[in-house]
C-alpha positions in Angstrom: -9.5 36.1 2.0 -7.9 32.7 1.4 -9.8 29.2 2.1 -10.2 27.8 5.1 -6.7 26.3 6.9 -8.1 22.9 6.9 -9.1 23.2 2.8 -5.5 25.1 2.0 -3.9 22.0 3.6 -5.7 19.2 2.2 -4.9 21.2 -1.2 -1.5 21.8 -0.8 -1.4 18.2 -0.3 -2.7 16.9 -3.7 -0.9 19.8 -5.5 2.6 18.1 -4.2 1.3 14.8 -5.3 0.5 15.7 -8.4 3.1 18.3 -9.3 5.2 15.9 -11.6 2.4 14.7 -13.3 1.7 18.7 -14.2 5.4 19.3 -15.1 5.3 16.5 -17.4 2.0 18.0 -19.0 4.1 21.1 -19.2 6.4 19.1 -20.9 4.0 17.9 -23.6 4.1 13.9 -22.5 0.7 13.6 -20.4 -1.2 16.5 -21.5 -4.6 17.0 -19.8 -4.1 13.7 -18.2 -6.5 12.1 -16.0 -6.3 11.3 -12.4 -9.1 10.0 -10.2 -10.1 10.0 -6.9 -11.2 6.6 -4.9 -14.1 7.9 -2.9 -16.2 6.2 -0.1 -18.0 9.2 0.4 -16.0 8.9 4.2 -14.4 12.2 5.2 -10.9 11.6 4.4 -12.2 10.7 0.3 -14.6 13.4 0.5 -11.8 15.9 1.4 -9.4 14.4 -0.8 -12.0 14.7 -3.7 -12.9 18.0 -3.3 -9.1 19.0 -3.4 -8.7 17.2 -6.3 -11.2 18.6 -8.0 -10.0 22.4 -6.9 -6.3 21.7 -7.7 -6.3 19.3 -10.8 -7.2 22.0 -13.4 -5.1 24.4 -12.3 -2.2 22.4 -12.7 -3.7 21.3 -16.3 -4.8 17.8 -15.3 -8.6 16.6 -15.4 -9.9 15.0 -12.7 -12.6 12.4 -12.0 -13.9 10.1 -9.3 -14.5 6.2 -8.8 -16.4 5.0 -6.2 -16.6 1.1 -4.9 -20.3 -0.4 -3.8 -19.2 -3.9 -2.3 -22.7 -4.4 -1.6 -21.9 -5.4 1.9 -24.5 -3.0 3.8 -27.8 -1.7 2.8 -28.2 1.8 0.8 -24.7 1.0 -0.1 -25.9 1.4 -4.0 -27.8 4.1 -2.8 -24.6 6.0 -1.7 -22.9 5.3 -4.8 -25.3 6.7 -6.8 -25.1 10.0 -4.8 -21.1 10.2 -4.9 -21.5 10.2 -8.6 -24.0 12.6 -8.7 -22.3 14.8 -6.4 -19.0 14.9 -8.7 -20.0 17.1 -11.0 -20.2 20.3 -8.4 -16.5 19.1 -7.3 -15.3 19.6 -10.6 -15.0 15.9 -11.3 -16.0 14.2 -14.9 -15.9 11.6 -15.4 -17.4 9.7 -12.2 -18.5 5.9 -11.8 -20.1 3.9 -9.3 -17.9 0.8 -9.7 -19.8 -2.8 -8.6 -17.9 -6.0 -7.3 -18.7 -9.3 -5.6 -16.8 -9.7 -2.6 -15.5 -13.1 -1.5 -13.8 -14.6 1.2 -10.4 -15.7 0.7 -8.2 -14.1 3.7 -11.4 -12.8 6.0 -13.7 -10.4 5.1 -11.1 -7.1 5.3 -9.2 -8.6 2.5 -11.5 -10.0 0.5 -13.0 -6.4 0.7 -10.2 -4.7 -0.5 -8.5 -7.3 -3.2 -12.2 -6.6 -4.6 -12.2 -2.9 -4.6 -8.6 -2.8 -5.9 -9.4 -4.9 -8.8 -12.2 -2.5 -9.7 -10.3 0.4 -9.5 -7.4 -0.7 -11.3 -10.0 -2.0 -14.1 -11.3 1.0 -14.2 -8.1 3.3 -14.6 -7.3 1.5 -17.2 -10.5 1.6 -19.3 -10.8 5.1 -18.7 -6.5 5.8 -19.3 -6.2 7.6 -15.8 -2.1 8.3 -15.3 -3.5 8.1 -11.3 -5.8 7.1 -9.0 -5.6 9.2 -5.4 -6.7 7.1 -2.3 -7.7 8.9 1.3 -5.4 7.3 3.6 -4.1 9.7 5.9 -1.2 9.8 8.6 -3.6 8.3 10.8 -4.1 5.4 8.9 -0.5 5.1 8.3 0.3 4.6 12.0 -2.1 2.3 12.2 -0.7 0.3 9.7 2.9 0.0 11.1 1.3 -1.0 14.8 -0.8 -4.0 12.9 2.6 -5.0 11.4 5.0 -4.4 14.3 2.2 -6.4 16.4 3.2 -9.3 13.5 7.0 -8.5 13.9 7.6 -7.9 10.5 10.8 -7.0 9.0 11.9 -3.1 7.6 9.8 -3.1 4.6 6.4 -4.0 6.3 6.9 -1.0 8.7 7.5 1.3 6.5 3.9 1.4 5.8 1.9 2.5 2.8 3.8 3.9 0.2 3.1 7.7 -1.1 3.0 6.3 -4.6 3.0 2.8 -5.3 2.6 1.7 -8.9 -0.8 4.0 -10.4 -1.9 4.8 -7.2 -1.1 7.9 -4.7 -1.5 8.8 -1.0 -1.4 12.5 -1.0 -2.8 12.8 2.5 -0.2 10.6 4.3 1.3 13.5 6.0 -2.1 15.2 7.2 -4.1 13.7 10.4 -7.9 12.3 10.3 -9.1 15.5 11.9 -8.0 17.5 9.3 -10.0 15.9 6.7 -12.7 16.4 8.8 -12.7 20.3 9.4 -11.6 20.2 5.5 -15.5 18.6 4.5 -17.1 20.9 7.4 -15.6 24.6 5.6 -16.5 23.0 2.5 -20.3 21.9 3.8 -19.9 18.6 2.9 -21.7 15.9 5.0 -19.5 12.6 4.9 -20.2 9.2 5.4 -19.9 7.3 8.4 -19.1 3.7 7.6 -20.6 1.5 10.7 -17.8 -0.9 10.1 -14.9 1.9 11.6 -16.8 1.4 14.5 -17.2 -2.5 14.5 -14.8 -4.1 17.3 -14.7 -7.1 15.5 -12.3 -5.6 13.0 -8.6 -5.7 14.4 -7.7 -2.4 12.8 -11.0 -1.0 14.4 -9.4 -2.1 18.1 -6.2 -0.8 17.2 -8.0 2.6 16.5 -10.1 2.8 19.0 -8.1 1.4 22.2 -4.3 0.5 21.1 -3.7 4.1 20.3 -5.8 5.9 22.8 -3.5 3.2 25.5 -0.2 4.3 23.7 -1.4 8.3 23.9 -2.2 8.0 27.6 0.6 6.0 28.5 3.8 7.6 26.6 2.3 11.0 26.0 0.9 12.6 22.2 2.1 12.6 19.3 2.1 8.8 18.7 0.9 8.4 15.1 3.0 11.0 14.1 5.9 9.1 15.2 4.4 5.8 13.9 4.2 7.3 10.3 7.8 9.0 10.7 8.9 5.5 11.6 7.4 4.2 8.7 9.0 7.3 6.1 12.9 6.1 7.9 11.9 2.5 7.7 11.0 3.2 3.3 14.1 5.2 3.0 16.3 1.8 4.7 14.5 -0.5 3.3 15.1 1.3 -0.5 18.3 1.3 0.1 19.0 -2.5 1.2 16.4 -3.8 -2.0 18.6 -1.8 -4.1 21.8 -3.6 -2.2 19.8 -6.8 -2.3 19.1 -6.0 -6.4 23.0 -6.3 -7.1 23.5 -9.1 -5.3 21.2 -11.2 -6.8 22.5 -10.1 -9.9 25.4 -11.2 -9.1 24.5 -14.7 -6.8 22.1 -15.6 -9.3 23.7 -18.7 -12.2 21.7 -19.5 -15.4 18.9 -21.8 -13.8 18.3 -19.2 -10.7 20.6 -21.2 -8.1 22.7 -18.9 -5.8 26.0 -19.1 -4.9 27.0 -19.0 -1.7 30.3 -17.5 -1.4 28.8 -14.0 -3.0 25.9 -14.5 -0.6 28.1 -15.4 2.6 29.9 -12.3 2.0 26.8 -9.7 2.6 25.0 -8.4 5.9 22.1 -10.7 6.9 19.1 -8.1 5.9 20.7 -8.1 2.4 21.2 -11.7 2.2 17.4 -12.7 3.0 16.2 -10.2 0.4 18.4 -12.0 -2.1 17.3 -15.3 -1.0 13.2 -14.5 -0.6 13.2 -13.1 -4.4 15.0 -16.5 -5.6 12.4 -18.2 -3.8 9.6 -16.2 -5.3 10.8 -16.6 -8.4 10.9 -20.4 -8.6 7.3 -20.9 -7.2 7.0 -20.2 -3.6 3.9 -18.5 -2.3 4.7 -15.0 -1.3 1.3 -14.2 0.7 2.8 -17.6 2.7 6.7 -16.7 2.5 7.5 -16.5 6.1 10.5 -15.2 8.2 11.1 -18.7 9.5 11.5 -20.4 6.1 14.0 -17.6 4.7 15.8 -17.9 8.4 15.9 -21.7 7.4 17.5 -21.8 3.8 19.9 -18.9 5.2 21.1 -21.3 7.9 22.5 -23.7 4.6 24.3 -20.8 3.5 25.5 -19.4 7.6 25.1 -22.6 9.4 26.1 -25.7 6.8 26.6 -28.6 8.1 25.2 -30.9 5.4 21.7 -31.1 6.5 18.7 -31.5 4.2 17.1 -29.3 2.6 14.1 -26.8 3.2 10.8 -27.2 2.2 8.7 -23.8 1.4 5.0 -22.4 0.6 4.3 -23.6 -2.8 6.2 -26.8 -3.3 9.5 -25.2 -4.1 12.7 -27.5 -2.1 15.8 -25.7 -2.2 19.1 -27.7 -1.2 22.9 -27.0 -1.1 24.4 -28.7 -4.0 28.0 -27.5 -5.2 28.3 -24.1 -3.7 25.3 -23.2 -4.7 21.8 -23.1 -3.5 19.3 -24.4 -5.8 15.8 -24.0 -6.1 13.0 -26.1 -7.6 9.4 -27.1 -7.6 10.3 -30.7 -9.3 11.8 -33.0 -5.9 12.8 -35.2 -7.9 15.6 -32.8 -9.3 16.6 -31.7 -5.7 17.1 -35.8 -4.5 
């Protein structure tokens, strides 16, 4: 008798994320490599960790687990200490309890997870993990694309969290919320509730618990599975223009990162903004700040010159129209 539907799927799952990290194990180039689980001891990590634990060694990979204490509620340490010592009977060595100071730059979601990030990439690296495996399911990822569409941000916003972004990986992006759930309940595991999923002072808490439920009732089910296939099609366009956007830059860009304009009059708009926020990134503006309305208003010297000045942007950077070209700089003085 196999395991439990909820278990097969939540294993099938990491196996496909981690099945080129076992091929190149096969291959003899990350041999018994490490990958780690990011665990909050909240059913989705649980799941995931369990899974991991089950599927890493067959596929000739170790596997361990990390878990964050932000210190933010009491017992949190508490908790920690009891993720760690449950590893071991997942099949997870090494495990950690990893402890950060949170702060408060960007509010206290933010500042929560620029901590825990830090920590866990610390970590990986200390320890040499080829991955670290985070819970976020496609629940989550619908959730995500609604905060951003509520923003109105561009193609590469909605398309969400990525499956694999740099070390980390999302194996459970294509399986619901409830499915991590039955997953810990065949398995007898007893997850943590974090109080703040419930909090309605958290703007991705509202979205969960009354945005959604609206959007269900109003247009029918099956909205956060069309929310995260908006997100995979959104990925796959917005690939495809970066890479567009790659050569043009190439090709726009002159010896002291100006841009000239002819190459970038002569591309579709969504190209020619990518072009023109990575120039501006790279000469000093503030990403985080980088709005839609300041690339708009450089694009405008390139669409709508009519000698006008030029644009200020996040970070002290001017950028002007000067001989065909558009050049940016931190120094004003070299843009008068």
């Amino acid at each position: 008798m196999g395991p439990n539907p909820a278990v097969a799927d939540v294993r099938r799952a990491v196996r496909l994320s981690l099945a080129d990290l076992a091929a190149s194990g096969r291959a003899g180039e990350t041999s018994g490599a490490l990958v780690l689980v990011a665990c909050s001891g909240g059913a989705d990590s649980l799941a995931l960790a369990a899974a991991t634990g089950f599927a890493a060694p067959r596929l000739g990979l170790r596997a361990g687990l990390l878990t964050v204490d932000h210190g933010l509620q009491e017992g949190s340490a508490g908790r920690a200490r009891d993720l760690v010592r449950l590893a071991p009977t997942l099949g997870l060595d090494p495990a950690e309890a990893l402890t950060v100071a949170v702060g408060t730059a960007g509010g206290p979601e933010a500042a929560a997870r620029e901590a825990r990030y830090a920590a866990l990439s610390a970590a990986a690296g200390r320890l040499g993990a080829a991955a670290v495996l985070l819970g976020h399911t496609r629940d989550d990822q619908a959730e995500t694309v609604l905060l951003r569409l509520a923003r109105g941000s561009g193609t590469r916003s909605l398309s969400g969290m990525a499956e694999v972004s740099g070390i980390y990986r999302r194996p459970l992006l294509g399986l619901g919320r409830a499915r991590t759930r039955q997953a810990c309940d065949a398995l007898g595991l007893r997850p943590w509730d974090d109080p703040h999923n419930d909090d309605p002072a958290y703007t991705r808490v509202r979205v969960r618990r009354d945005a959604l439920p609206a959007l269900e009732a109003a247009l029918g089910p099956g909205i956060a599975d069309a929310l995260a296939r908006t997100a995979r099609l959104c990925r796959d366009d917005a690939d495809a223009l970066d890479a567009w956007a790659d050569a043009v830059h190439a090709r726009s860009r002159g010896p002291a990162g100006e841009l000239e304009v002819s190459v970038l009059a002569d591309v579709p708009g969504a190209v020619r903004r990518r072009v023109i926020q990575r120039a501006a990134v790279e000469a000093g503006a503030h990403a985080a700040a980088l709005a839609a309305v300041h690339i708009e208003a450089v694009e405008r010297l390139v669409t709508g010159w009519h000698g006008q000045k030029g644009v200020d942007l996040p970070g002290g950077v001017g950028v002007v129209r000067r001989c065909g070209t558009l050049v940016f700089a931190v120094d004003k003085l070299s843009l008068a």
